[in-house]
N, C-alpha and C positions, 0 to 999 in steps of 0.2 A: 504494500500500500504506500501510495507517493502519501507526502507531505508536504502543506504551503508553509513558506517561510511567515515569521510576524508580522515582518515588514508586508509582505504578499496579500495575507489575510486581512490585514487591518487596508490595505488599499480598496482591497474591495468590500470591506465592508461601507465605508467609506463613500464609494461609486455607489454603491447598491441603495446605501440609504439616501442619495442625493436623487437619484436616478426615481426612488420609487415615490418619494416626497410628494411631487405634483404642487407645489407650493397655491398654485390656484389664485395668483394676489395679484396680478396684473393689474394697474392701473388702464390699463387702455384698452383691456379684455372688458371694461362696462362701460365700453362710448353707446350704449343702446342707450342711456342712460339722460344723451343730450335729446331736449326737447319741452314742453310744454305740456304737463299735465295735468287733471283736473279728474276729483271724485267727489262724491256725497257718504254721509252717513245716513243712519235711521234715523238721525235728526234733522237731519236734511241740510246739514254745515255741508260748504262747499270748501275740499282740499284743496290747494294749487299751488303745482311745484313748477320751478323754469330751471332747467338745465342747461350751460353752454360749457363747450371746452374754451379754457382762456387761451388755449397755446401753449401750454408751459406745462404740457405733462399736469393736466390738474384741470377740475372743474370745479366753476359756479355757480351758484342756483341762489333760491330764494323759495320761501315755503310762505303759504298764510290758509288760516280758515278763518271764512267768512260766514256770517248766518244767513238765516235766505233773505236776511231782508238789506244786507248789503254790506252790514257792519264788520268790519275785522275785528276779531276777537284772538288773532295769533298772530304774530311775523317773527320769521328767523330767518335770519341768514345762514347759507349752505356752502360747504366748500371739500370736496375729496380732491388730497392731494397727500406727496411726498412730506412725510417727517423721517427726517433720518432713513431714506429707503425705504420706509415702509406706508404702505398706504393707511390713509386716517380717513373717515366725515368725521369733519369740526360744522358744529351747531353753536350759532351766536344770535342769545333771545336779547333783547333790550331789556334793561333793568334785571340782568344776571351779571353774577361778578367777572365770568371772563366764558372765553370758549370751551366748551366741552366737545375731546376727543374723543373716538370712536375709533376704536384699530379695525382694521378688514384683515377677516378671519379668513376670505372664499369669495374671488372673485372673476367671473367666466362669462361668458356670453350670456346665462340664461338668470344670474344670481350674483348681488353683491351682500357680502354679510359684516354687517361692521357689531363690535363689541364693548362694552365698556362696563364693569361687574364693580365698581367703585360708584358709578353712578345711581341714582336714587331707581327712574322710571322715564326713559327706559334703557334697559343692559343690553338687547339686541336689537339692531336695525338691520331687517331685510327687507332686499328691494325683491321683488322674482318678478321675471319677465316671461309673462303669459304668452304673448304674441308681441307682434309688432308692434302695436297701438292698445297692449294693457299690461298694465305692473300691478301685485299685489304689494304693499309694504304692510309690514307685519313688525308691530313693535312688543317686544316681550320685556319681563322683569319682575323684579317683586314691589307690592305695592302692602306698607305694612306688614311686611312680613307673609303674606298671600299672592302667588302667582296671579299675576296679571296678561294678557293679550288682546292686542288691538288690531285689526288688520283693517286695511284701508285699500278699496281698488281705484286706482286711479286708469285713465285711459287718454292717449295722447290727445291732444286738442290738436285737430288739423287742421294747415292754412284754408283760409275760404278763399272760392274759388274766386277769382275775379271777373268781371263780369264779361260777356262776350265784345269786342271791340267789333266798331261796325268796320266790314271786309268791304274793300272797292272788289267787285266780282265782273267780270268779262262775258258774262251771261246777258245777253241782252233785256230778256223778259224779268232780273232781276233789276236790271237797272232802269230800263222804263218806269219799275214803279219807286224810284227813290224821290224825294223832291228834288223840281227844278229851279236852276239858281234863277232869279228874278232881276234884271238889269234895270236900273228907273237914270236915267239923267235927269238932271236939275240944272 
C-alpha cells in the first residue's frame, strides 16, 4: 500500500476543501436585484424598493412603506457592497444611531441571504427570486425572545409603455385621411 507524504495530504486537503466550498457570495451573482419594486401587505401598506448598481462593485437602493392613503410610515436607505471583501446590506433608518450591517451568507442568481444575529429584528434578510418580475423577501428573527417571520412579495414595476408616436406612412389611403395643412395669407 502506497502512502501520501504530509506535505501531499495536507495539499489536498486543502484543494478539496476550497474546491468543494462553493463560497456562493458573489456580489455580482445578485445584479437581478437592480430594478424597481413594489408589494402590499394584508394591510394593504405599499412596499417599495429601487435598486441601481452604482458602478463600483456595489448597489443602491432605497426602501419605504407607505399606507394606502399615501402617507410614508418607513424610509431607509439600502446599500450591498464590499466590506473588507466581503459582501454586506447596510440599512440606514433616520433617527437610528448609525448603519446596520448584514453579512451575505449565499449569494447566486436565484437568492441573496444576508445575516446579522446581534441585531434585535431582523437576523435574516432574504431576497429569493421567483421569476423575473417577483422576489419574495423574507425577514426572520426573534422578537422577544419568540421567532418571528415576515415575508413580503414584491414584483418589479415595469416601465410604461410610451405612447404610440404618430408614423409618417407611405400608404396613401392612410395619409389621405390625416389632416391637411391649411395655407391663409394675410
Amino acid at each position: 500500500m502506497k502512502y501520501l507524504s504530509f506535505s501531499t495530504a495536507l495539499f489536498l486537503l486543502v484543494l478539496f476543501s476550497f474546491s468543494s466550498c462553493n463560497d456562493s457570495r458573489d456580489i455580482n451573482d445578485i445584479n437581478w436585484i437592480i430594478g424597481e419594486w413594489k408589494g402590499t401587505d394584508v394591510n394593504d401598506l405599499v412596499f417599495h424598493e429601487v435598486w441601481e448598481n452604482d458602478g463600483k462593485n456595489s448597489y443602491t437602493g432605497s426602501g419605504a412603506t407607505v399606507t394606502p392613503d399615501g402617507d410614508t410610515i418607513f424610509k431607509e436607505t439600502l446599500k450591498i457592497n464590499l466590506v473588507e471583501g466581503t459582501p454586506y446590506y447596510v440599512t440606514i433608518i433616520p433617527k437610528q444611531k448609525g448603519p446596520v450591517f448584514f453579512k451575505m451568507i449565499k449569494g447566486d442568481a436565484h437568492a441573496a441571504v444576508f445575516t446579522n444575529l446581534d441585531h434585535d429584528f431582523p437576523q435574516s434578510i432574504s431576497y429569493i427570486l421567483q421569476n423575473n418580475n417577483k422576489i419574495e423577501v423574507k425577514l426572520e428573527g426573534l422578537v422577544k425572545g419568540n421567532p418571528k417571520t415576515e415575508h413580503l412579495i414584491y414584483e418589479r414595476v415595469l416601465p410604461t409603455a410610451l405612447p404610440p408616436s404618430r408614423i409618417e406612412n407611405s400608404n396613401p389611403t392612410k395619409a389621405d385621411s390625416l389632416p391637411k395643412e391649411i395655407k391663409i395669407n394675410l
